[in-house]
C-alpha positions as CSV (number, residue, x, y, z in Angstrom):
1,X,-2.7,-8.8,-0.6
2,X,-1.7,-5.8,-2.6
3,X,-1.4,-7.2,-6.3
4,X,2.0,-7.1,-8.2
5,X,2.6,-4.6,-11.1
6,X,1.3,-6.1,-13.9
7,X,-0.1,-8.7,-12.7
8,X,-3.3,-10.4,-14.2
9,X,-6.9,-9.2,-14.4
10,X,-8.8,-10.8,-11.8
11,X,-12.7,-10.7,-11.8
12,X,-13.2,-6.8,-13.3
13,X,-15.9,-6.9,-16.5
14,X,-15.3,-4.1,-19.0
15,X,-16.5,-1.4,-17.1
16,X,-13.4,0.0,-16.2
17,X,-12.3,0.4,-20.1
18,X,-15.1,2.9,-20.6
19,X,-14.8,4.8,-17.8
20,X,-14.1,8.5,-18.5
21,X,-10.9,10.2,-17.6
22,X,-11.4,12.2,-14.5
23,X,-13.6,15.4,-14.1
24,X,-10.9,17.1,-11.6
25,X,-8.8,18.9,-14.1
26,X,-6.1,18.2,-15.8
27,X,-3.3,16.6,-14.1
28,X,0.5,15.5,-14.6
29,X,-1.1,11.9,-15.4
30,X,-4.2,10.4,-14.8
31,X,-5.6,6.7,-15.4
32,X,-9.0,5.1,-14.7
33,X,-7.4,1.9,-16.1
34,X,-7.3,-1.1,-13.9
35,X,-3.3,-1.3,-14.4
36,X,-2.5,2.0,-15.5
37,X,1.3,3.2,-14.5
38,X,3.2,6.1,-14.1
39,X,7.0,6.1,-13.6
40,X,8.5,9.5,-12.4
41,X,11.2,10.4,-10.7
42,X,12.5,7.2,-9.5
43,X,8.6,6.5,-8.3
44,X,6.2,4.5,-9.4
45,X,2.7,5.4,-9.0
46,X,-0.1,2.5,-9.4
47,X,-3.9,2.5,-9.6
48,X,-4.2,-1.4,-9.1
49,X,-7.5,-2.9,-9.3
50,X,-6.9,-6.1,-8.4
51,X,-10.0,-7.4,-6.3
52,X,-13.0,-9.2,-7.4
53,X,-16.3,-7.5,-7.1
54,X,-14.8,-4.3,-7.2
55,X,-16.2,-0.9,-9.1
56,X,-14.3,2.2,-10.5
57,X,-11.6,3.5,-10.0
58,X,-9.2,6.7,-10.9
59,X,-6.1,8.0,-10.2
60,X,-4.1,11.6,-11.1
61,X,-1.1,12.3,-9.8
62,X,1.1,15.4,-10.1
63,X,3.9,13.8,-8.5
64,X,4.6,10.2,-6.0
65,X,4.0,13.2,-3.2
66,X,1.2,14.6,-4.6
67,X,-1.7,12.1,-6.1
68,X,-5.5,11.4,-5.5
69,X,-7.5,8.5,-5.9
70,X,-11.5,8.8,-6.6
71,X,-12.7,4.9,-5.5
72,X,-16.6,3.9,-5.9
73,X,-16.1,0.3,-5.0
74,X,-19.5,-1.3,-3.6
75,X,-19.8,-2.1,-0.2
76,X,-19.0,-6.0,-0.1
77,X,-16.2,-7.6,1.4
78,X,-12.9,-8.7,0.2
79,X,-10.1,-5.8,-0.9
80,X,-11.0,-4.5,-4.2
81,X,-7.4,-2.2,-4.9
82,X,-4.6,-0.9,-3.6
83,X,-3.9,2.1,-5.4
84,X,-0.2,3.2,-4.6
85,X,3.2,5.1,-4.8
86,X,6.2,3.1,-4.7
87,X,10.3,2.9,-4.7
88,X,12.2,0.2,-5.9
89,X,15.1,0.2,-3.3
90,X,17.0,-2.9,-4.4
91,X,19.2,-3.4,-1.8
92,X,20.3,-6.9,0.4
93,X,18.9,-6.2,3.8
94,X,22.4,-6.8,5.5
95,X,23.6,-3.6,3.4
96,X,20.9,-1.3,4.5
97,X,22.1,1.5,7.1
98,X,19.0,3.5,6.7
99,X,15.2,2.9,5.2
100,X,12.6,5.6,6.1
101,X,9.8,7.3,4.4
102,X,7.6,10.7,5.4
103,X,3.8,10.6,4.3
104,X,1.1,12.4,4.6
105,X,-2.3,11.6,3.7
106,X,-6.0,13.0,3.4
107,X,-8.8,9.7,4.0
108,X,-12.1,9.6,4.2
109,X,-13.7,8.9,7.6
110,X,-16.3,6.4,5.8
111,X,-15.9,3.2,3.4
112,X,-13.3,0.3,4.4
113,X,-9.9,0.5,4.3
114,X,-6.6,1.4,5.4
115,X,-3.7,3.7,4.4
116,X,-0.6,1.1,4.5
117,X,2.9,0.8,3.3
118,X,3.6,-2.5,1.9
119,X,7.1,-4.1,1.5
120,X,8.4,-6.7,-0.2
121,X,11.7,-8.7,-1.1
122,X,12.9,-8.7,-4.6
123,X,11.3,-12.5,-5.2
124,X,8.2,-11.6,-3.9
125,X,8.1,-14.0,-0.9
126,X,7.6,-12.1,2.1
127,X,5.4,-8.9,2.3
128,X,5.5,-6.8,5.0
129,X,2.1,-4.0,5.8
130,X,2.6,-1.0,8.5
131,X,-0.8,0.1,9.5
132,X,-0.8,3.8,9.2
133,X,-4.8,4.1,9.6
134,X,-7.7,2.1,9.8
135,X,-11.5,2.7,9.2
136,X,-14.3,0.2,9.1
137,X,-14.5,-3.5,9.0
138,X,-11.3,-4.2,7.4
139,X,-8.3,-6.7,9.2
140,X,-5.0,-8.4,8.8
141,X,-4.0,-11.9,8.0
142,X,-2.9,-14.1,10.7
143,X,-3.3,-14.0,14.3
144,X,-1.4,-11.6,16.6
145,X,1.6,-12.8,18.2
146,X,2.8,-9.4,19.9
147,X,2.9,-5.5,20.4
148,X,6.2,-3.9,19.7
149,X,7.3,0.1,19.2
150,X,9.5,0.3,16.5
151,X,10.4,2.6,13.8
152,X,9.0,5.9,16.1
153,X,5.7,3.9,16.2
154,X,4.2,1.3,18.7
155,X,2.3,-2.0,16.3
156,X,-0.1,-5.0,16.9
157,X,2.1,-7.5,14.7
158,X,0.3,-10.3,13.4
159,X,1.8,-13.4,11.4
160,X,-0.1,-15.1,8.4
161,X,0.2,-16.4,4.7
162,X,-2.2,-16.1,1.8
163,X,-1.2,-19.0,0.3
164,X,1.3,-16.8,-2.0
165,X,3.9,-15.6,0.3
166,X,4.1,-14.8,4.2
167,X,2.7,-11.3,5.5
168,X,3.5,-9.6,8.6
169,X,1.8,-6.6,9.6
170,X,2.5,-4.1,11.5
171,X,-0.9,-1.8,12.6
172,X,-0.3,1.2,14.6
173,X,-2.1,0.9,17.9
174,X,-3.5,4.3,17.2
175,X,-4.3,6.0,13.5
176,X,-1.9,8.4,12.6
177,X,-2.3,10.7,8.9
178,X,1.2,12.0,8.7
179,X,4.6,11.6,10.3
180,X,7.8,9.7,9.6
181,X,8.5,6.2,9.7
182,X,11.9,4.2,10.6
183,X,11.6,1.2,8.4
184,X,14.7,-0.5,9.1
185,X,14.1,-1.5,12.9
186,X,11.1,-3.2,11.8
187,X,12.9,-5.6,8.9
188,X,15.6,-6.5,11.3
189,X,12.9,-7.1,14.2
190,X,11.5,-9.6,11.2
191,X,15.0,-11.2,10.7
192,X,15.7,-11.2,14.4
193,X,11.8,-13.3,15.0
194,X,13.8,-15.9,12.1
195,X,10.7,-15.5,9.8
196,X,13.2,-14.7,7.3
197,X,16.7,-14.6,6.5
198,X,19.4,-11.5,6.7
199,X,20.2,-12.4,3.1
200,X,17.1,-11.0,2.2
201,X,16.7,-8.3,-0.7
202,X,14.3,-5.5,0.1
203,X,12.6,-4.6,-3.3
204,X,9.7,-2.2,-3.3
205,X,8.3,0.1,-0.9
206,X,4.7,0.4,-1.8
207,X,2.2,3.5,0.1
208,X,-1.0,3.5,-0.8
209,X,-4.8,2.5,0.1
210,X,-5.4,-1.3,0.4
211,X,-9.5,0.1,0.0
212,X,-12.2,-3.0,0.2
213,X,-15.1,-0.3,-0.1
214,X,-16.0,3.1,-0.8
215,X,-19.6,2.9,-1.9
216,X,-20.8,6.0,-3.9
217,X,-17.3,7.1,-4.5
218,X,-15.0,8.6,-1.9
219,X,-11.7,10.8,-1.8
220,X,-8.0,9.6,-0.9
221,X,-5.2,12.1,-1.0
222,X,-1.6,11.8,-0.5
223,X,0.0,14.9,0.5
224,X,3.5,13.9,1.2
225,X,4.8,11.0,0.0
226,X,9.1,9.9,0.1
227,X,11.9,7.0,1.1
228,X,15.3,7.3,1.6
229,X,17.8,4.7,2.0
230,X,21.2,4.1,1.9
């Protein structure tokens, strides 16, 4: 589970305070912090270390659409970070005529990991992860209870809880590094199950890299990178 912004330090030792700031070049922002934050242009972008066990981290970001990551998180289970992008839509789900987003991303085709949006309601109950890409021995909560095309894009769903708050995720049936996404469809196919209700706010939509390894240091790049609503 993706941790919330600003949420505690779980498990991380002091390393990350003394690591340098990146040797790519200057950048817009850039943060090897395990919170660090920028707000730009209606965006959030987040490097969000939030797993136990995990390594270093940096992010620099020229804008939400344009951003990299550099992860050296050891090769052990359990998701270390979920470095991200995000917009705070704010809007009750029964006032929604249109959610969708564009990315666009450049992965690694080592490590573990997978390039996912992640939404959530405004009280943080219900989070649901569309599966962009997969690699290596990484899986979603819950068991599967169906395959549905939505949203441009035909998912595995699976149902589950972390003991926080209920997740549904969607994973694409086959990996896919750019395109467009219809978010809507997919929330009302969630209201529609009953594994929520209509009156539902839709708070953040998070895109990013829930990454459980990436030993030696490896490469994420987001090259495109929007939502509109309305």
């Amino acid at each position: 589970m993706p941790a919330l912004l600003l949420a505690p330090a779980i498990g991380l030792g002091t390393a990350l305070a003394l690591v340098a700031a990146p040797a790519h070049g200057a950048a817009a922002w850039e943060s090897c912090e395990q919170w660090g934050n920028w707000e730009t242009g209606g965006y959030i972008v987040y490097n969000n270390i939030w797993g136990e066990g995990a390594g270093t981290q940096c992010i620099s970001a020229e804008s939400p659409s344009d951003w990299s990551v550099h992860a050296d998180h050891p090769g052990t289970g359990g998701i270390k970070s979920y470095p991200n992008a995000k917009r705070v839509v704010n809007t009750p789900l029964s006032e929604l005529k249109s959610l969708t987003s564009k990315y666009a991303v450049t992965v690694p085709d080592s490590g573990a990991y997978n390039t996912s949006y992640d939404i959530w309601d405004t009280d943080y109950d219900y989070e649901i992860m569309l599966w962009m890409n997969q690699t290596g021995p990484v899986g979603p909560l819950g068991q599967q209870v169906g395959t549905e095309t939505l949203g441009g894009h035909t998912w595995d769903v699976y149902k589950g809880n972390n003991g926080h708050n209920e997740v549904f995720s969607f994973l694409r049936t086959s990996d896919s590094r750019s395109g467009e996404v219809d978010i809507l469809p997919v929330l009302n196919y969630v209201t529609q199950q009953g594994w929520w209700s209509p009156s539902e706010t839709i708070g953040d939509v998070q895109f990013g890299y829930e990454i459980t390894s990436s030993p030696g240091g490896l490469d994420f790049h987001t090259d495109d990178f929007s939502v509109s609503h309305s």
